[in-house]
C-alpha positions in Angstrom: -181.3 169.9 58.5 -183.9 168.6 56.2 -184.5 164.9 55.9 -187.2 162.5 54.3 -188.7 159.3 55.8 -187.5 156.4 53.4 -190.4 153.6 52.9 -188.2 151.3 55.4 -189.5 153.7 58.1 -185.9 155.7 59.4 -185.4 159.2 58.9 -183.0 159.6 56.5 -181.2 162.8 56.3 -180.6 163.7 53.1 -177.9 166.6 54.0 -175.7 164.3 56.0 -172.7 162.7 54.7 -170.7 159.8 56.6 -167.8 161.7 54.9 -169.0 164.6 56.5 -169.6 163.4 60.3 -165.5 162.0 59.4 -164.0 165.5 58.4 -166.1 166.7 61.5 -164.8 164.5 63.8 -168.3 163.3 65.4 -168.7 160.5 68.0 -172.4 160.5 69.0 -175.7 161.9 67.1 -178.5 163.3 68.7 -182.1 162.9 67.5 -185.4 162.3 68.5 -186.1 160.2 65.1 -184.7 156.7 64.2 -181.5 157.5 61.9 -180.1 155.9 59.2 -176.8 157.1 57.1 -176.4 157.5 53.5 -172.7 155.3 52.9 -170.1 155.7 50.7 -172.0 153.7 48.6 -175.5 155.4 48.8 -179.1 152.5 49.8 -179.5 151.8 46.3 -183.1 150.7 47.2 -184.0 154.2 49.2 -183.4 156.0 45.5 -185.3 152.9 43.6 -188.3 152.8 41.6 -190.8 150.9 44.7 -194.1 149.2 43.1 -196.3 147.4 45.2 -199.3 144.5 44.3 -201.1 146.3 47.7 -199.4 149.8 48.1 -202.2 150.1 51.3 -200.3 147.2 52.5 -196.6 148.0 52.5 -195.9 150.6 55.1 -193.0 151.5 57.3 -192.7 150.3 60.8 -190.4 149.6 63.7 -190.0 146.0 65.5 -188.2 145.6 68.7 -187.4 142.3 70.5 -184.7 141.7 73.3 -183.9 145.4 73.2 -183.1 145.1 69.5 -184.5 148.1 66.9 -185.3 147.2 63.7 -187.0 149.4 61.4 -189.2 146.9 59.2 -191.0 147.2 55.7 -194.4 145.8 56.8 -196.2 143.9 54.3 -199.3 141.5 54.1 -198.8 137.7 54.4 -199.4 137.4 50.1 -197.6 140.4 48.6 -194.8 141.6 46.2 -192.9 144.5 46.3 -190.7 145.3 43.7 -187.6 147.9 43.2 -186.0 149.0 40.0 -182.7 150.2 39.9 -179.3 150.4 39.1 -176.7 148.2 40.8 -172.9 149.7 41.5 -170.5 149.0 39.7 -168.7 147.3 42.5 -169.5 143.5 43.9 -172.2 144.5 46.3 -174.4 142.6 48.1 -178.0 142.8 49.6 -178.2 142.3 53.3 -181.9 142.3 55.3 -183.4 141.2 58.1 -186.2 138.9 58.5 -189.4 138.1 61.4 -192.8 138.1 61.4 -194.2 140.6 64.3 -192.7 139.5 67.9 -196.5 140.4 69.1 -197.9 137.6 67.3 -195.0 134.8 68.5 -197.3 133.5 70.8 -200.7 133.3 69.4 -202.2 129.8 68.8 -203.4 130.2 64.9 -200.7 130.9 61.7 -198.4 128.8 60.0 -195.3 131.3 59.0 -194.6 132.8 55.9 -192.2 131.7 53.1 -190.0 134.6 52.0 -188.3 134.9 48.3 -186.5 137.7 46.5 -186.3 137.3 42.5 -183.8 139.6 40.5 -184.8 140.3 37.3 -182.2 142.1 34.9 -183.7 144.8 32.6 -183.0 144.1 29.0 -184.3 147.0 27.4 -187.3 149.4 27.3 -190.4 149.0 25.4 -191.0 151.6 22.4 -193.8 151.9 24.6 -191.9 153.8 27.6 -191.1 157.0 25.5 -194.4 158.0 25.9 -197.2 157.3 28.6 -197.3 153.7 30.6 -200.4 152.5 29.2 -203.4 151.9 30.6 -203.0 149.7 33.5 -199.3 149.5 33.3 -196.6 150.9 35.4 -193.1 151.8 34.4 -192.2 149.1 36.1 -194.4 147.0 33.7 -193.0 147.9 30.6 -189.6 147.0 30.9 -188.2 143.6 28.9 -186.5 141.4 31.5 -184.7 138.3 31.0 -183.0 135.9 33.2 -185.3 136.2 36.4 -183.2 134.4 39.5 -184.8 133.4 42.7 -181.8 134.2 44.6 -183.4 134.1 48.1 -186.1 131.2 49.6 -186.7 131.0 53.3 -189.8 130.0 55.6 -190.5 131.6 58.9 -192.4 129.9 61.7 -192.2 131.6 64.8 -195.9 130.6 66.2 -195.0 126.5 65.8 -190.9 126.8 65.8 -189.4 128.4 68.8 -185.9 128.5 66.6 -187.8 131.3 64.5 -188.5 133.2 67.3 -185.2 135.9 66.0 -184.4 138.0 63.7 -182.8 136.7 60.9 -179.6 138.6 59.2 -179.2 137.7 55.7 -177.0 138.5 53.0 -177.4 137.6 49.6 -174.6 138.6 46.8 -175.2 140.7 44.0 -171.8 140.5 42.1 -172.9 138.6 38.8 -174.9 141.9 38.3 -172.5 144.7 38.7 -173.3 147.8 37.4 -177.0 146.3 35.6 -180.0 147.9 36.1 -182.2 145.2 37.7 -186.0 144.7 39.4 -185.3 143.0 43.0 -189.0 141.7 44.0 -189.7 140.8 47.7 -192.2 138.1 48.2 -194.2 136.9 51.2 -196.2 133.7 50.8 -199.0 132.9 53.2 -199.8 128.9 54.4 -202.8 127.7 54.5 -203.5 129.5 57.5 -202.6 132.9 57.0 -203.9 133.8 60.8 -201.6 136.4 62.9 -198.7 135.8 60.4 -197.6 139.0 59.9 -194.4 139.7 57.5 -192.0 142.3 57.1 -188.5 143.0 55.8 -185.7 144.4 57.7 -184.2 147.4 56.8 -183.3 146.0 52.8 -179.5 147.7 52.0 -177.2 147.3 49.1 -173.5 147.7 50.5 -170.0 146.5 49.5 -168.6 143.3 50.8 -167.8 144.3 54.7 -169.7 147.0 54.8 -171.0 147.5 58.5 -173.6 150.2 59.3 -171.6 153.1 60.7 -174.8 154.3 62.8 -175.0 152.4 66.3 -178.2 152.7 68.4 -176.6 153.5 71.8 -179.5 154.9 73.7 -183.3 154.4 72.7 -185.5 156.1 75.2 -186.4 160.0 75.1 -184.1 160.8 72.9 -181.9 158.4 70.6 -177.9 158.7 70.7 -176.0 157.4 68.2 -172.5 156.1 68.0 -170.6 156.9 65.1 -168.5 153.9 64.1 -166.2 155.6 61.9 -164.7 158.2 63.3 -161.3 159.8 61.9 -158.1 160.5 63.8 -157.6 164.3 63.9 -154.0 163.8 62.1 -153.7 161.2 59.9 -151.1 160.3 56.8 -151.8 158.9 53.2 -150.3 158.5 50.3 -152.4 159.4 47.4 -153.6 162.7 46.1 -155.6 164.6 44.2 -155.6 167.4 42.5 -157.9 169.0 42.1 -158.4 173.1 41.6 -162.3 173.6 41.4 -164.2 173.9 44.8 -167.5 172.1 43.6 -165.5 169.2 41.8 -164.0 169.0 45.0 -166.9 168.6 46.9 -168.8 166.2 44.5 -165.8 164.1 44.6 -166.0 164.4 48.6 -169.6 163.6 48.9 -170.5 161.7 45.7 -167.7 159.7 44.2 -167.2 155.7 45.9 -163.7 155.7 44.5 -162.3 158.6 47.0 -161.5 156.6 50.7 -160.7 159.1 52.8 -158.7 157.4 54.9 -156.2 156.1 52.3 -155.8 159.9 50.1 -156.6 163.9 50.1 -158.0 166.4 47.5 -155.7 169.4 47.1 -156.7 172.3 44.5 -153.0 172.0 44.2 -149.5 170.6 45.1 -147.6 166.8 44.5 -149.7 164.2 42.8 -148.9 160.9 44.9 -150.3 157.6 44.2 -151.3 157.7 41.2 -150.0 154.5 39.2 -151.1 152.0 42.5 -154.6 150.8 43.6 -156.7 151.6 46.5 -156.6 148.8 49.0 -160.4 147.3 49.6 -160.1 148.5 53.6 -157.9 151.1 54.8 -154.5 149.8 56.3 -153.3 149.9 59.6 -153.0 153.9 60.2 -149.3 155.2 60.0 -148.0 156.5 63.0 -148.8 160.3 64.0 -148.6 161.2 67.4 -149.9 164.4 68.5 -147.5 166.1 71.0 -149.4 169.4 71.5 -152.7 170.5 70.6 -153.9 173.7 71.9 -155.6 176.9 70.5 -152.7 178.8 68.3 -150.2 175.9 68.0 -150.1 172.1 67.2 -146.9 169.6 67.9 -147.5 166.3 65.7 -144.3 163.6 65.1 -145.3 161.6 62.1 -143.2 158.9 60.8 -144.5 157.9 57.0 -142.4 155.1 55.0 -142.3 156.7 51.8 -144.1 160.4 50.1 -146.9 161.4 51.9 -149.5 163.8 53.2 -150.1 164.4 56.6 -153.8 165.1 56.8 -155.2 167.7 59.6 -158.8 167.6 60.1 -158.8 171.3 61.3 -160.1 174.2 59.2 -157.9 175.7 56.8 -156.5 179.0 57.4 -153.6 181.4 55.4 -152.8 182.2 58.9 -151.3 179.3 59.8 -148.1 178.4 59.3 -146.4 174.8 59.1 -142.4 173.7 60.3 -141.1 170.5 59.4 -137.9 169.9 61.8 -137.5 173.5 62.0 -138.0 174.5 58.6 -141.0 176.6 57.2 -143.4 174.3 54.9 -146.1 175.4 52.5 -149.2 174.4 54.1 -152.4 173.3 51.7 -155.7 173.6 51.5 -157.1 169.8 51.7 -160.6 167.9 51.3 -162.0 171.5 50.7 -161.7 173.0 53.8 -158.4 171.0 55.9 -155.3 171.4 55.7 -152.5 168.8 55.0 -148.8 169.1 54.6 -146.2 167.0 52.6 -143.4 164.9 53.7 -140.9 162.8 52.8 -139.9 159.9 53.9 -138.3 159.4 57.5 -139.2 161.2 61.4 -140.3 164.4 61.3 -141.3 166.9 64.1 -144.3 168.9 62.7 -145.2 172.5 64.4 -148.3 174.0 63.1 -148.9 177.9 64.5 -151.4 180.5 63.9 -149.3 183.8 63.3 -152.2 186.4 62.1 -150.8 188.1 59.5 -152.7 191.6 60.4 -151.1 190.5 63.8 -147.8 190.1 62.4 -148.0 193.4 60.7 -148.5 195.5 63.5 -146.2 193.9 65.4 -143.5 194.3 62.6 -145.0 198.3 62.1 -144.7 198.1 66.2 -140.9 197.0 66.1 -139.7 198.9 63.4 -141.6 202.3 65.1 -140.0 201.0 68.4 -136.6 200.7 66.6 -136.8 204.3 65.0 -137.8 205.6 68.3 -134.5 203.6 70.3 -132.4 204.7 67.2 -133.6 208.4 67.9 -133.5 208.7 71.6 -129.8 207.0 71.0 -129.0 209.5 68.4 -130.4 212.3 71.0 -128.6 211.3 73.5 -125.0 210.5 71.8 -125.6 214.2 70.5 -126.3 215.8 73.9 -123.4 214.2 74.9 -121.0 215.0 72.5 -122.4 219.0 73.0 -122.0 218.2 76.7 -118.3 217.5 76.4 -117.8 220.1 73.9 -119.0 223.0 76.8 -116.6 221.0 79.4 -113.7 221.3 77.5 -113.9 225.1 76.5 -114.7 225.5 80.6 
């Protein structure tokens, strides 16, 4: 699986979808390279336009301190580094950490660093940037910006404070830009004694309100084991589709669009459109009740109990072999969330039996019974007819 190291210094692997790791079912990661996810919404500032004053300056790194990891953006004392992009259009917010190296804490010379971040909304492009930057100039030079907002100030001591002596979790909001394209700019500002002060950001992220980082370090020696936070129930109800009957519209909507929860409605290529005149709650509710009975190889026994139309959701792979019963009666089973299955129900207690009857299986077995049959109906026919010729020699004896 291919992946890319972003300029915050974590692998990220580009082929890997939270989405994914929930149809999958996984707990724990494995890797022998610091991780980070891509969300539902994807790091806005991993896909941005970077421009750095000192580009040999800026660098990715790792900090640790009281057994925590954080992967830093290391910069000089006196720097800028500045990202263009687009915000969502969703209230988002920027969260970061922020130290200056734990190796230095304890040196006798520095004064901290003062930390900003400036948002600056992009207006419009120059004539200028349908052809070549000029000379000098970046792309990110020839933008028109208006409205430049120091939304962040904070200085960091920890040589002289021992309260500095942490990391810092910040979070700024980003909501009176929805859906702009902006230039965030990280600054670090040096005292007058710029000695062993050595800056760095934290592992910048644009998320929604909420959002907590799926990924948890759970073991950082040899190897690194992650815990997945957001793992999905095998069987699960909701009550919203979509339908939708192409496979790769399926799977950009899967992978690609923030709108789809999968925890609140499926994607079918076809059957009963539910949902569709409400809203999406903001965070999934408390999970109906499905209680799996059974689960072994060629059958499943699940009791679900949803209060109004729903789909119960199966995170196994989709089969025409298997068959679905709903209290006893035979129930079309569908192809969900590309490769799932997922079965409709009304309202009320059901008892759900899903069973894998082959249907090459089921063929011979049918060609086996009715050969079987022909062959009892024959031997019967034989021996009623060697009877009947056995009485017929008995009674002209």
């Amino acid at each position: 699986m291919e992946g890319s190291v972003a300029i915050n210094g974590k692998m990220r692997i580009d082929q890997l979808y939270p989405r994914l790791l929930q149809l999958l079912n996984i707990r724990f990661i494995f890797s022998d390279s610091y991780l980070t996810s891509r969300g539902y919404f994807v790091d806005q500032l991993e896909e941005a336009q970077v421009q750095a004053d000192q580009p040999e300056m800026v660098k990715p790194g790792n900090w640790h301190f009281q057994e925590h990891h954080i992967p830093m953006i290391l910069t000089s004392p006196n720097s800028t580094i500045s990202f263009r992009t687009r915000l969502p259009d969703f209230p988002a917010q920027l969260i970061f950490y922020l130290s200056t190296d734990p190796a230095t804490w304890n040196e006798e010379e520095g004064d901290g660093v003062i930390y900003r971040i400036l948002l600056q909304p992009v207006e419009e492009e120059s004539p200028q940037e349908e052809g070549n930057p000029g000379e000098g100039q970046t792309d990110l030079d020839q933008v028109e910006k208006v409205g430049k907002t120091e939304i962040f100030v904070q200085h960091i001591d920890p040589i002289n404070n021992q309260a500095d002596r942490r990391w810092y979790r910040q979070m700024e909001d980003l909501s009176p830009w929805v859906g702009q394209e902006v230039i965030l700019t990280l600054v670090t500002e040096a005292g007058a004694n710029d000695q062993n002060d050595s800056p760095g950001w934290g592992n910048p992220m644009i998320v929604p309100p909420g959002w907590i980082d799926p990924l948890a370090l759970a073991y950082d020696r040899e190897i690194k084991v992650y815990r997945y936070l957001e793992e999905q129930p095998r069987a699960f109800l909701v009550y919203r589709s979509r339908i939708i009957p192409e496979d790769r519209k399926i799977l950009e909507t899967l992978f690609y669009d923030p709108t789809f929860q999968l925890q609140q409605e499926v994607i079918l290529e076809k059957g009963k459109t539910l949902g569709q005149g409400g809203s999406l709650t903001s965070s999934p509710p408390m999970p109906p009740e499905v209680e799996i009975v059974k689960y072994r190889q060629n059958e499943i026994i699940l009791r679900a109990r949803p209060e109004q139309e729903s789909y119960l959701v199966v995170l196994d792979s989709y089969h025409p072999d298997w068959q679905a019963f709903v209290n006893g009666q035979e129930e079309k089973l569908l192809r969900a969330n590309y490769n799932f299955r997922a079965l409709y129900l009304p309202p009320g207690e059901h008892l759900v039996r899903i069973v894998y009857r082959p249907r090459d299986l089921m063929i011979g077995v049918t060609v086996s019974a009715l050969s079987l049959g022909a062959a009892l109906a024959l031997l019967t026919y034989l021996g009623w007819k060697h009877k009947k010729s056995a009485q017929g020699e008995t009674q002209k004896g």
